[in-house]
C-alpha positions as CSV (number, residue, x, y, z in Angstrom):
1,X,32.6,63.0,-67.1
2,X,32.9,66.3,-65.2
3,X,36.0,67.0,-62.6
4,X,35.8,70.0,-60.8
5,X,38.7,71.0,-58.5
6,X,38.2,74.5,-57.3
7,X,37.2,73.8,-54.0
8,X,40.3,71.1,-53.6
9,X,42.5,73.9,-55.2
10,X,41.5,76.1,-52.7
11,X,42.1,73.8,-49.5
12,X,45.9,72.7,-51.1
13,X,46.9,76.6,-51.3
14,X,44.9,77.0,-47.9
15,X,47.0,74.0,-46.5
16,X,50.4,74.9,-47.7
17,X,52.4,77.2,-45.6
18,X,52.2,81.1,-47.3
19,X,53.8,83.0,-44.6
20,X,57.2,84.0,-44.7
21,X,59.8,83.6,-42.5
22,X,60.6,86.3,-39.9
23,X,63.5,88.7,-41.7
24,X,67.1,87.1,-40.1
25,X,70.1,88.6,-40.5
26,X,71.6,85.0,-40.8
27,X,71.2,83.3,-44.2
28,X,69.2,79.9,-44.0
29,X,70.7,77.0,-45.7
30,X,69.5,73.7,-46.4
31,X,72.4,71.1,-47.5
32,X,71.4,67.7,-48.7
33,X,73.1,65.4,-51.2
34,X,72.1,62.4,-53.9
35,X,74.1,60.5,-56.3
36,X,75.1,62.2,-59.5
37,X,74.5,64.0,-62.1
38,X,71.7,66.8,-61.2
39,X,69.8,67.4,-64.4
40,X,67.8,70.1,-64.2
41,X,66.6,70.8,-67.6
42,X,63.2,68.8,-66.9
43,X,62.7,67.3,-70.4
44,X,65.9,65.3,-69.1
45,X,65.2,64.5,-65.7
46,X,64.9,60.7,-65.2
47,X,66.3,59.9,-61.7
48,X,65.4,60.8,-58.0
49,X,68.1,63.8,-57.9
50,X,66.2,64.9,-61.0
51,X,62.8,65.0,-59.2
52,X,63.7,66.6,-56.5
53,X,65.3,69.4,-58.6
54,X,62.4,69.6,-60.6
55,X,59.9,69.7,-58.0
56,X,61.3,72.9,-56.9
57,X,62.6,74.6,-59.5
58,X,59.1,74.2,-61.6
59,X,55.8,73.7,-61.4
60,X,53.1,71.0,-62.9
61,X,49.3,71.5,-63.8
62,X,48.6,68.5,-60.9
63,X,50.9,67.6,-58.1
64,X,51.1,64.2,-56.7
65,X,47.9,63.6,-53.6
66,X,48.8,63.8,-50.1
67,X,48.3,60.6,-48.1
68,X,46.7,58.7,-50.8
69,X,47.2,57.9,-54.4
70,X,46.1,60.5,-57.6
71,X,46.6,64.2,-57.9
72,X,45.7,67.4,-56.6
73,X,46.0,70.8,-58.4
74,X,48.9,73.0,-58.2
75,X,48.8,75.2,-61.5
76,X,45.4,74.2,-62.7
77,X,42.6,75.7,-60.6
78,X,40.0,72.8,-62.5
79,X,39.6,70.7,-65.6
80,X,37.2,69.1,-67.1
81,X,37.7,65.4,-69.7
82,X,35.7,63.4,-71.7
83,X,38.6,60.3,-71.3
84,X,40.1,61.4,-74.7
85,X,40.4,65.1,-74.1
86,X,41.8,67.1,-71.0
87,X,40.8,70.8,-70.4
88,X,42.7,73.1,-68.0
89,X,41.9,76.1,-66.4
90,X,45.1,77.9,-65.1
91,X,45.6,79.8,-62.3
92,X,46.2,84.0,-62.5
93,X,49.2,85.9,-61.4
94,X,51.9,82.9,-61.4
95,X,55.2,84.4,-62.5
96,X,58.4,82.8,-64.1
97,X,62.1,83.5,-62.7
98,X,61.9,85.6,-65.2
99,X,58.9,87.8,-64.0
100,X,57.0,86.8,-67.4
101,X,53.5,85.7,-66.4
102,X,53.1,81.4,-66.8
103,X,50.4,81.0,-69.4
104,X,48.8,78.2,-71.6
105,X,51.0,79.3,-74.1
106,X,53.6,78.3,-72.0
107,X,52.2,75.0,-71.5
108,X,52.0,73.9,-74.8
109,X,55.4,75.0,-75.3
110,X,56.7,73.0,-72.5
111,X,54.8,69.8,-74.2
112,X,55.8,69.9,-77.7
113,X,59.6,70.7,-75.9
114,X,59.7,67.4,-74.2
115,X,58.1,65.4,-76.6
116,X,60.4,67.0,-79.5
117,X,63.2,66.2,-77.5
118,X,62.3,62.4,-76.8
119,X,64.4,62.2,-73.3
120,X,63.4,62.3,-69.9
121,X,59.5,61.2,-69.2
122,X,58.4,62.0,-73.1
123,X,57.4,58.4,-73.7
124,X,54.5,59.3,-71.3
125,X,53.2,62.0,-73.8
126,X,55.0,61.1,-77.0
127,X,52.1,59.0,-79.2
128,X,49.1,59.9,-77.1
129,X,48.8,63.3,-76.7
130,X,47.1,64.6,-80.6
131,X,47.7,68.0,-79.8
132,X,48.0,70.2,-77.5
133,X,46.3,74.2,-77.4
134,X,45.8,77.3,-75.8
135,X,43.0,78.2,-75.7
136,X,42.8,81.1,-74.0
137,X,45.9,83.0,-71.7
138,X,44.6,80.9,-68.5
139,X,42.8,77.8,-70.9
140,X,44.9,74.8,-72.4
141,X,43.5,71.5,-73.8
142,X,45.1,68.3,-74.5
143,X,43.8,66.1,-77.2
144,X,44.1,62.8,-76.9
145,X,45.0,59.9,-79.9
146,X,42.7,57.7,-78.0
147,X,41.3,57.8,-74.3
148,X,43.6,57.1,-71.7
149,X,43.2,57.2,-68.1
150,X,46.4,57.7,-66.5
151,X,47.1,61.2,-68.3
152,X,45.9,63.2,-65.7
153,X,48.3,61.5,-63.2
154,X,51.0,61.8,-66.0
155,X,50.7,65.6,-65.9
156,X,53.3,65.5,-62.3
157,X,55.8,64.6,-65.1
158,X,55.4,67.8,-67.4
159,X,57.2,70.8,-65.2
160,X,56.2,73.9,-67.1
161,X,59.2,75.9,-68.4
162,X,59.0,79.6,-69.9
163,X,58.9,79.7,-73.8
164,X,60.0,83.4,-74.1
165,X,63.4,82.4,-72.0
166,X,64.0,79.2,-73.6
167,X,63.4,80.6,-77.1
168,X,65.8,83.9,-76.0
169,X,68.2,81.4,-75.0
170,X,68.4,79.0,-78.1
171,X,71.0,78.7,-80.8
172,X,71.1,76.6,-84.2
173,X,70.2,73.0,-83.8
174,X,67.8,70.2,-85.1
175,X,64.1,71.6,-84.4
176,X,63.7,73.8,-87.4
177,X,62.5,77.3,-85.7
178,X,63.0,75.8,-82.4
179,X,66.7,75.5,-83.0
180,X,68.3,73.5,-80.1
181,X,65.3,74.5,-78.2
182,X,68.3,75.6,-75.6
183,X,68.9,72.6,-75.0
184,X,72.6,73.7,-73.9
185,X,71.7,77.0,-71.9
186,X,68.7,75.0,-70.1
187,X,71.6,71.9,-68.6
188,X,73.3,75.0,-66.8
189,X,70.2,77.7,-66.2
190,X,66.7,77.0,-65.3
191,X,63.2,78.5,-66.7
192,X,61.1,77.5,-64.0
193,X,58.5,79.6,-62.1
194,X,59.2,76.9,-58.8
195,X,59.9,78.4,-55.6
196,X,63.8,78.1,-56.2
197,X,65.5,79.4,-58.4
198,X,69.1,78.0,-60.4
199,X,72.2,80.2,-58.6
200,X,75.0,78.0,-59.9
201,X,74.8,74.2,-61.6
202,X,77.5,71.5,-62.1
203,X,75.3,68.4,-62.3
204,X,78.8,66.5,-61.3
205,X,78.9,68.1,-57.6
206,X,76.5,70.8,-56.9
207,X,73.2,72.7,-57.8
208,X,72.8,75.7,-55.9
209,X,69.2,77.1,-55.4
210,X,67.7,80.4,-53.9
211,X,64.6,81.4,-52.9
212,X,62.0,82.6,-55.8
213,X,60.4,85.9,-53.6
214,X,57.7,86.2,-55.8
215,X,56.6,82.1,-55.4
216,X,52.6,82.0,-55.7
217,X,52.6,79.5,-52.9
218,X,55.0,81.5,-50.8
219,X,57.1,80.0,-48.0
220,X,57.0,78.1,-44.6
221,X,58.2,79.1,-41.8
222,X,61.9,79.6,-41.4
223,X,62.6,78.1,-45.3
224,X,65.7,78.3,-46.4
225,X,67.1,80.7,-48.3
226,X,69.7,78.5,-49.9
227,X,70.4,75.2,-51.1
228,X,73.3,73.2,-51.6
229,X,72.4,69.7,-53.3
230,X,75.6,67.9,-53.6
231,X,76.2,65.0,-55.5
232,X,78.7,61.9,-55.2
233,X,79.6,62.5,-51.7
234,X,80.8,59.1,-50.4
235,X,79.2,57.6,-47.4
236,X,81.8,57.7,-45.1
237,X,82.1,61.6,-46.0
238,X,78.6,62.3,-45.5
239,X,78.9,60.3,-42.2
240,X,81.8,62.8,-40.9
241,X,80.1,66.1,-42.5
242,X,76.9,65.0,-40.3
243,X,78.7,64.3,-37.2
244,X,80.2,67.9,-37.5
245,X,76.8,69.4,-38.1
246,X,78.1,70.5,-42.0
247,X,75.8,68.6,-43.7
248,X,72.0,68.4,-42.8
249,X,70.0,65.7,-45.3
250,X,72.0,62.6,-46.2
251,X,70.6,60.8,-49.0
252,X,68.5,57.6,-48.8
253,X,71.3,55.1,-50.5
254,X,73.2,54.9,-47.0
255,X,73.8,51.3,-45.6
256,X,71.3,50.4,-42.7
257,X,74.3,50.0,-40.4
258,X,75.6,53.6,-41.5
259,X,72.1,55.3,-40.8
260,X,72.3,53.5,-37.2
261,X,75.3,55.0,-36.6
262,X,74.3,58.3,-37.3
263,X,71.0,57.8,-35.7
264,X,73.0,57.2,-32.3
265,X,74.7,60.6,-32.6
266,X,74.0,63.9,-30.5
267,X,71.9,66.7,-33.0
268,X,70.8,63.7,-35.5
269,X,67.7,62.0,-35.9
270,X,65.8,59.8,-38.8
271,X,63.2,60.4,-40.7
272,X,61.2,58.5,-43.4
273,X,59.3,58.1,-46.6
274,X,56.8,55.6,-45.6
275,X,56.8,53.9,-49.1
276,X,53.7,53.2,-51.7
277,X,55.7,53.7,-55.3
278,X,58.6,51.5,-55.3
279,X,59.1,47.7,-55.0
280,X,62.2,46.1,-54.9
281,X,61.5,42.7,-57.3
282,X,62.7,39.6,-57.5
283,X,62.5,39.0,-61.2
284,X,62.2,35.5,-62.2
285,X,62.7,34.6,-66.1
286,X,59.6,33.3,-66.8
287,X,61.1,32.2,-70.3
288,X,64.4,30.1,-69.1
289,X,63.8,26.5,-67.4
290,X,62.9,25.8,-64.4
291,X,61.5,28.7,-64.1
292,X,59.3,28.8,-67.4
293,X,56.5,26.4,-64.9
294,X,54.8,28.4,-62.7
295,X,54.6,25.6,-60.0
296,X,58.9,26.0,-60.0
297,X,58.3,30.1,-59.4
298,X,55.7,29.2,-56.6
299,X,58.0,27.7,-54.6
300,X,60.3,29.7,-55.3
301,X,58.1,32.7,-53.9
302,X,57.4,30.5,-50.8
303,X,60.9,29.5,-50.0
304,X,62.4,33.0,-49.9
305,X,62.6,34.1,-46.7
306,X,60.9,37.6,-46.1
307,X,61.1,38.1,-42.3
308,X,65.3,37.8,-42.6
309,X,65.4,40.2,-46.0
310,X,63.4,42.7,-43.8
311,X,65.5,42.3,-40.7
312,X,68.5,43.3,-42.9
313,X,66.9,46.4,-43.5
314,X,65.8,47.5,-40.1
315,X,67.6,50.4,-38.6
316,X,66.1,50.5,-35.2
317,X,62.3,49.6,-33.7
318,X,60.7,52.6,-35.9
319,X,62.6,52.7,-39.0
320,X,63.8,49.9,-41.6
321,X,64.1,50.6,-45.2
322,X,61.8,48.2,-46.6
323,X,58.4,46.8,-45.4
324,X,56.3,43.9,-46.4
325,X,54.4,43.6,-50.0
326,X,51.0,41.9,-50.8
327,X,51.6,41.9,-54.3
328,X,53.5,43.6,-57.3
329,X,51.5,46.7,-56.2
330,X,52.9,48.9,-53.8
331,X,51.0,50.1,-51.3
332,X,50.5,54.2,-52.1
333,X,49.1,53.6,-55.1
334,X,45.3,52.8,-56.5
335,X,44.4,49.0,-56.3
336,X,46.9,48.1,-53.7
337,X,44.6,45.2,-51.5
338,X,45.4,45.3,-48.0
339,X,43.2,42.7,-47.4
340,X,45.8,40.2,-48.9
341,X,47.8,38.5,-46.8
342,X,52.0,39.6,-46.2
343,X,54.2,37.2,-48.1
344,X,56.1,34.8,-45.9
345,X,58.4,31.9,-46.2
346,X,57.0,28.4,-46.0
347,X,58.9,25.6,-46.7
348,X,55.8,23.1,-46.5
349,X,54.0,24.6,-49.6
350,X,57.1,25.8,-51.3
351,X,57.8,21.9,-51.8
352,X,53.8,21.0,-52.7
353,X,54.6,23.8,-55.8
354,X,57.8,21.6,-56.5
355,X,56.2,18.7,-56.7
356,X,54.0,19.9,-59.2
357,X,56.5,21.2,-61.6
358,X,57.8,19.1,-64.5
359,X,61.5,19.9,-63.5
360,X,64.0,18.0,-61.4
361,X,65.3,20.9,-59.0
362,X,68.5,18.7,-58.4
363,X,69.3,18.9,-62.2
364,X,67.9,22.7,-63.4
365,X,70.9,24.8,-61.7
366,X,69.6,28.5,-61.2
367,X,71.8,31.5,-61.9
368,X,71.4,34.7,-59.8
369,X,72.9,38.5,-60.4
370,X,72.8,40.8,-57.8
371,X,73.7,44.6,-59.0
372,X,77.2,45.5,-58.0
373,X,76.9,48.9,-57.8
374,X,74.5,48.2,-54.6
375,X,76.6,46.1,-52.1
376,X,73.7,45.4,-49.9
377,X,72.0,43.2,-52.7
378,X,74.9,40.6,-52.2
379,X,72.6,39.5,-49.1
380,X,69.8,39.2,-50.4
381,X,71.3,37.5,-52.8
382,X,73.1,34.9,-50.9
383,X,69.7,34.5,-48.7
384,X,68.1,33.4,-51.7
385,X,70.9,30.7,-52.4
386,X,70.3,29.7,-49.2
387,X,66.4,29.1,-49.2
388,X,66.7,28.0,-52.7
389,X,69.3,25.5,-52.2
390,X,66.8,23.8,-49.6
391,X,64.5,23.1,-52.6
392,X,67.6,21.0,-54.2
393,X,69.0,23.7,-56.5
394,X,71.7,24.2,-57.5
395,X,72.5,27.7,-56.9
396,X,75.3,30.2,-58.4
397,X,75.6,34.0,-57.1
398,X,76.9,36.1,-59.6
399,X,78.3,39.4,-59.4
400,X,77.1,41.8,-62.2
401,X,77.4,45.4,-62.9
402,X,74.4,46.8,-63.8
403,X,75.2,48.3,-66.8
404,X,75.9,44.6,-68.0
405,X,72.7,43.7,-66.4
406,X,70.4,46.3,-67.8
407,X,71.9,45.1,-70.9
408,X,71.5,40.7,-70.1
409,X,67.8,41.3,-68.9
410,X,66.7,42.6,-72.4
411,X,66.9,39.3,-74.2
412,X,65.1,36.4,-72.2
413,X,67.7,34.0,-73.0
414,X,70.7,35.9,-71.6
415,X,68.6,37.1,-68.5
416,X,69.3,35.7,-65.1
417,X,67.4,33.4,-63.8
418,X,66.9,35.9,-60.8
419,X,67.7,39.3,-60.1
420,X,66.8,42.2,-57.9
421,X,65.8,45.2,-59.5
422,X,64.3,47.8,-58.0
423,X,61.3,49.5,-59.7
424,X,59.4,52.9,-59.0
425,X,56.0,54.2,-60.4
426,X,56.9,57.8,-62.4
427,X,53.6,58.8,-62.1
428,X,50.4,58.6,-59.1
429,X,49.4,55.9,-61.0
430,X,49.6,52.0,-61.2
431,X,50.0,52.0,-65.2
432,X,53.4,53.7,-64.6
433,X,54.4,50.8,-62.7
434,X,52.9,47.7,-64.2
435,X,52.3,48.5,-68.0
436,X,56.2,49.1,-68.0
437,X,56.4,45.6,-66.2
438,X,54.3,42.9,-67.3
439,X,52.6,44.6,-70.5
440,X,53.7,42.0,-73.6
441,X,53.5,44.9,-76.0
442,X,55.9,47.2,-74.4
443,X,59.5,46.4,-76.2
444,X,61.5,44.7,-73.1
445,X,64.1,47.0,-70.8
446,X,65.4,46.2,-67.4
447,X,61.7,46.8,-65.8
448,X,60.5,43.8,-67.8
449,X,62.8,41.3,-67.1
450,X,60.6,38.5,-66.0
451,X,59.2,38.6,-69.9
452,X,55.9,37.7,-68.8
453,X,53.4,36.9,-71.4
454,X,49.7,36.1,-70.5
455,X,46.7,37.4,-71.9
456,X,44.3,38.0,-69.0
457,X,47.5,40.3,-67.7
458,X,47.4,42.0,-71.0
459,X,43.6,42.5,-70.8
460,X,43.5,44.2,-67.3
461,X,46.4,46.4,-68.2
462,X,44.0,47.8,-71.3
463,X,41.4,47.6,-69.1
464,X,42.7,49.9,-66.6
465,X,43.8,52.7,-69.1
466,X,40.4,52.7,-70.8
467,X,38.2,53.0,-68.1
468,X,37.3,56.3,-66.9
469,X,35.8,55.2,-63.8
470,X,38.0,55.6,-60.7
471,X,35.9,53.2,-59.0
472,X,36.3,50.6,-61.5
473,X,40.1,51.2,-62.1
474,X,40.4,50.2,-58.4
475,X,38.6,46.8,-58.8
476,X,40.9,46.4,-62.1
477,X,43.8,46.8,-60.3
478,X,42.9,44.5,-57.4
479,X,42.3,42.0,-59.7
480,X,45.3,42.4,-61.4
481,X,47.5,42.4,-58.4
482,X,46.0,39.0,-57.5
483,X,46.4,37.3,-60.9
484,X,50.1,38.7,-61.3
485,X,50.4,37.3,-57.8
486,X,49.1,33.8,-58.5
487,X,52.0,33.9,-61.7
488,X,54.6,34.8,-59.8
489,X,56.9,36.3,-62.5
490,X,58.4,38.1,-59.1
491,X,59.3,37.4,-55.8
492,X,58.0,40.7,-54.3
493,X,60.7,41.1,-51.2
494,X,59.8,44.4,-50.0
495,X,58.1,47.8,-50.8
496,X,61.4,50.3,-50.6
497,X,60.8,52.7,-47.6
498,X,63.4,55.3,-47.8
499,X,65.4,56.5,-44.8
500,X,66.7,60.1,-44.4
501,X,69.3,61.1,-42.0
502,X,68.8,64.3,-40.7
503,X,69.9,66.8,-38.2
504,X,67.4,68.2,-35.6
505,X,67.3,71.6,-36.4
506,X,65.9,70.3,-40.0
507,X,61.9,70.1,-39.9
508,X,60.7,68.2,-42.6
509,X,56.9,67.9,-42.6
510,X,56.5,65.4,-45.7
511,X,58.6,63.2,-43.7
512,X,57.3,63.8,-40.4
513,X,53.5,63.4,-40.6
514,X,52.4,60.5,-43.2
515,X,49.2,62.9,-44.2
516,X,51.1,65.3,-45.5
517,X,53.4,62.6,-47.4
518,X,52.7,61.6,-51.3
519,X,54.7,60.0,-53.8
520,X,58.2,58.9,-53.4
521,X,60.1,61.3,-54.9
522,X,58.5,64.8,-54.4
523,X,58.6,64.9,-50.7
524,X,61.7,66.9,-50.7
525,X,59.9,70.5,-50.8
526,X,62.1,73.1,-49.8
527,X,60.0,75.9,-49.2
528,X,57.8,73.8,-46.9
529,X,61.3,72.7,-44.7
530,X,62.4,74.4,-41.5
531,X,66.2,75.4,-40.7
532,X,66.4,76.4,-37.2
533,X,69.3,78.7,-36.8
C-alpha cells in the first residue's frame, strides 16, 4: 500500500499562518498555566502540560488531523508502508535551536533516545519498532517486528530532538557511548527545532519560551514573542490574576462554577476544546460480585443518570465541560458511531437487567471511590449512590486519593467496585485508547480497571492493529464499540470537553473554529495564537 502526502503537505504549510507579525516595539506575551511539573525533555513527557510543551518546542514526522481523526504531515513531506515497514521522506531546510540542519540522522537518534530511556510514550515504540535507519540526509525508515497499524498515528508521540546538542551535552551515565544521553542538561534546556525555544525552566513553577526566528512554518499574526507557562497556581489565584487582566489562559481543571464566574467578567470570554480523545469512565469491576454478571452492570448503566452528570458540568447555554457518549469511543477518533443512540437513564430497563442477574441487589453492597484530588468527582459520585440505591443497593462512597487508587485498581480484588477515571487516547488513534483498556494481554494499570476479559474484545483489538485498510479499521472499530457497549465493563458518563478561560485580546484559532481543532492536547499552538496589545 502506497501513501502519498505531498499534495496534503503542501495544503497544511499553505494553511498555517507564515507571515510574521508587524515589528512592535511592545514585546508580546502569552501567559497560561497547568498543573505541575513541566517536563520538557520529551522522552519524559506524559501529561497534558507535557504536550503542550512539546508541541511547541519540537517537532514530529506527522501531526495530529484537523477536524477529524489520523495525521497530517508536518516534518515528513510523504511516506510510503507495506504495514510492517514505514518510509519517510523529510522535508529540506528545517533547522534546530541550534542552527544544525534536522536530518534522518536525527530521527533515528531521537528513537533509539526514547526507547533507551523507557519513560514517557516509549512503550509505543519499545518492542515494535526492529530498527530504525537513515537512509539518506532527508530518508528514514522504520522497521517494524510485525505489522502494525497504528504506528503512523504513534509518530505525534516521537518529537525530534538534535543528536549533535544532546550528545555535546551528555556526561557519564548508563547508555555505554550514549552516556546519560543528557538526560540532566535536557530536564533544564531544550533541543527542539519547534517554533519556541527553552529561555528559562523550573518544571515546579514556570517554563519560559521565546520565539524560534528561523521556524520553517513561521508565525501568525501578532504571535507572541514570549511565554510564561506557570504551574500550580491555585484557582482562586488564577481567578484574581484574570480579573486584573495578568494572566490570559487559565487551565482547563477550573470548577464549572469558577469558569462562570469568570466568564461573567468585563475583557474575559470562554473558549473550548470540543472533545473526541478523552472519556471520563465509570469503571465497573467486572471481576468482584455483583458486578462479575453483566445483567447487574446493565442496570447499572441504565440507572445512572446522564442528563444531571452533564448538567453539573454546564457552564452556560454554549459551553459545559462534558458532552454525551455513544460508547467507550469518543467521538474524534476513527470508529466512533454516531448513529448510536446517547446514553440515558431508565429506570424501567435498568430493573428488567436486575431481574436477570443471579444477585440479590439488597444483599451485594457496592463500594465506590471517587479521586480526591478532583473535588468535583464527589458528585458524581454521590449521584451514582443515589440512582444506585433505587436498584436496592447498598451503597458506600468512599473517599480515595488517587495515588492509593491507581494502586487498588491494579489487582481485581482490591479494586472498587466503581470508580471514575478519566482516560485520554495518546495517539490519533483508537488503539491508544482501547488496547490500553480492555486488551486481556496488556499487564493491568489504572486504565484497565474494569479487568475485562472476553475473547471477541480481544479479537477486534488484533484485528484493528493488523489491518492496513482504513476502511476496514473503521468497521472494526464500530463493531467493537458496540460489543464493548453491550458488556458494559463501563458506565460511559461523558466525553471530557475542556474549557479555557481566556481574555479577549487572546485569539486562539484551534479553539475558536472546530475545523481547525484536532486532538486534545495539541491545540495550544503558540505561534498560531494572537495577543492584541
Amino acid at each position: 500500500m502506497n501513501f502519498r502526502a505531498r499534495a496534503l503537505a503542501s495544503a497544511f504549510i499553505l494553511a498555517s499562518p507564515i507571515w510574521l507579525a508587524t515589528p512592535s516595539f511592545a514585546e508580546r506575551v502569552l501567559r497560561l498555566d497547568e498543573s505541575p511539573i513541566g517536563e520538557i525533555d520529551p522522552a519524559k513527557a506524559t501529561d497534558y502540560a507535557d504536550t503542550v510543551l512539546a508541541v511547541n518546542i519540537y517537532d514530529t514526522l506527522v501531526f495530529p488531523k484537523a477536524g477529524g481523526p489520523g495525521v497530517e504531515p508536518l516534518l515528513a513531506t510523504e511516506w510510503t508502508t507495506d504495514g510492517k515497514t514505514f518510509t519517510f521522506k523529510l522535508k529540506d531546510g528545517v533547522k534546530f535551536h541550534s542552527g544544525n540542519p534536522l536530518t534522518a540522522d536525527d530521527v533515528v537518534f531521537s528513537l533509539n533516545r526514547m526507547i533507551a530511556m523507557g519513560q514517557g510514550f516509549s512503550s509505543l515504540f519499545a518492542g515494535r519498532v526492529e530498527k530504525a535507519e537513515a537512509i539518506d540526509p532527508l530518508t528514514v525508515k522504520f522497521t517494524l517486528t510485525e505489522a502494525y497499524a497504528p504506528f503512523l498515528a504513534a509518530l505525534v508521540r516521537l518529537p525530534i530532538v538534535d543528536s549533535k546538542t544532546v550528545m555535546a551535552n551528555k556526561v557519564d551515565g548508563k547508555y555505554g557511548e550514549f552516556g546519560d544521553y543528557a538526560d540532566a542538561w535536557m530536564s533544564a534546556h531544550d533541543a527542539g527545532s519547534g517554533a519556541y525555544k527553552v529561555e528559562s525552566q523550573n518544571p515546579q513553577s514556570e517554563t519560559v519560551m521565546v520565539k524560534f526566528p528561523d521556524y520553517f512554518l513561521g508565525f501568525g499574526e501578532n504571535a507572541p514573542d514570549k511565554v510564561r507557562y506557570r504551574y500550580g497556581i491555585e484557582a482562586p489565584t488564577v481567578r484574581a490574576l484574570m480579573s486584573r487582566g495578568e494572566h490570559d489562559i487559565a487551565d482547563l481543571w477550573l470548577p464549572p462554577e469558577v469558569i462562570r464566574a469568570l466568564a461573567a467578567e468585563k475583557g474575559i470570554k470562554l473558549a473550548s476544546e470540543a472533545g473526541g480523545a478523552t472519556g471520563e469512565y465509570i469503571k465497573l469491576n467486572t471481576t468482584r460480585a455483583p458486578l462479575d454478571d453483566v445483567h447487574c452492570r446493565r442496570a447499572l448503566t441504565y440507572a445512572f443518570d446522564y442528563a444531571t452528570a452533564l448538567k453539573i458540568l454546564k457552564i452556560d447555554d454554549k459551553y459545559a465541560q462534558g458532552i454525551p457518549m455513544k460508547g467507550p469511543l469518543p467521538s474524534g477518533l476513527l470508529g466512533y458511531d454516531k448513529s448510536l443512540p446517547d446514553y440515558k437513564q431508565d429506570m424501567a430497563k435498568a430493573k428488567e437487567e436486575l431481574a436477570q442477574c443471579k444477585y440479590d441487589p439488597k444483599t451485594s453492597p457496592l463500594d465506590i471511590a471517587w479521586i480526591a484530588e478532583v473535588p468535583a468527582r464527589e458528585r458524581i459520585a454521590l449521584l451514582m449512590q443515589a440512582s444506585f440505591s433505587q436498584l436496592g443497593f447498598p451503597v458506600k462512597v468512599i473517599k480515595t486519593p488517587w495515588a492509593l487508587v491507581s494502586e487498588q485498581v491494579t489487582k481485581p480484588d482490591t479494586a472498587p467496585h466503581a470508580v471514575e477515571i478519566a482516560v485520554a487516547a495518546v495517539t490519533p488513534d483508537p488503539d491508544s485508547l482501547l488496547y490500553n483498556m480492555f486488551s486481556s494481554k496488556v499487564p493491568p494499570t489504572w486504565m484497565s480497571a474494569e479487568h475485562l476479559k472476553d475473547a471477541k474484545v480481544d479479537e477486534l483489538l488484533e484485528a484493528g492493529r493488523s489491518e492496513p485498510d482504513e476502511a476496514k479499521r473503521e468497521a472494526i472499530y464500530k463493531e467493537l464499540n458496540s460489543v464493548i457497549r453491550d458488556l458494559a465493563p463501563d458506565i460511559n458518563a461523558y466525553e471530557f470537553t475542556g474549557v479555557y478561560t481566556v481574555r479577549d485580546a487572546i485569539g486562539i484559532p484551534a479553539l475558536e473554529d472546530k475545523s481547525k481543532q484536532t486532538l486534545d492536547n495539541f491545540n495550544l499552538v503558540f505561534r498560531n495564537i494572537s495577543v492584541a496589545e
